[in-house]
N, C-alpha and C positions, 0 to 999 in steps of 0.2 A: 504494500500500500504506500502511496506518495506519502512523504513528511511535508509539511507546512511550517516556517513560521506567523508565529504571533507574537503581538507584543502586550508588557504587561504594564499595566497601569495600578498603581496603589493609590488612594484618595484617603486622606483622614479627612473627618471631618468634626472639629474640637464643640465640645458642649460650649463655649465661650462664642461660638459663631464662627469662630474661623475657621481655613480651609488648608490644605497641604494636600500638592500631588505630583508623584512624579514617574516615569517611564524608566522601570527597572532592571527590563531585562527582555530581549526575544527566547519564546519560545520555540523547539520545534518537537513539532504533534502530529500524529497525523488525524486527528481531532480535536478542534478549537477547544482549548480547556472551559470550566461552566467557570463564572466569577463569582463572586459570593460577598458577606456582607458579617462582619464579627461585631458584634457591639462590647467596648472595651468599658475600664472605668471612666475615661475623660473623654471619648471619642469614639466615634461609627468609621472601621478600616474597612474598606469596597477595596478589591479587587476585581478589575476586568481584563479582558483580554479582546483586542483589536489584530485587523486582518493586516492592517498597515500601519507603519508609524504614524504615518501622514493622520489617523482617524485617532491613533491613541496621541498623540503629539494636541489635536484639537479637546478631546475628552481632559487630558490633564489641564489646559489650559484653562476650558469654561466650571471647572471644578476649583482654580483657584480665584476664579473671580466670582466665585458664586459667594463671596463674605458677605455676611449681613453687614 
């Protein structure tokens, strides 16, 4: 079966409002990984994962301007 990369994108996002997010690492899958969502003590950590930088490059970007 073909490998694929992906890329991953981490998102905190802080009980204080703020936001943090940055592009971690390519994966290579040959099924997109599922992203998911842990809710910490101070923060909500999202992981997703994108087909192309270019998608996860925009995802981290509207995630740190998403501050109240």
């Amino acid at each position: 079966m073909k490998q694929n990369s992906y890329y991953c994108v981490v998102s905190r996002y802080f009980d204080d409002g703020s936001a943090s997010a940055m592009i971690i690492e390519d994966i290579i899958a040959e099924e997109k990984p599922k992203g998911y969502i842990e809710e910490k003590e101070n923060f909500d950590l999202c992981v997703n994962f994108f087909d192309t930088y270019e998608e996860a490059r925009i995802h981290a970007e509207e995630c740190r301007n998403s501050q109240e």
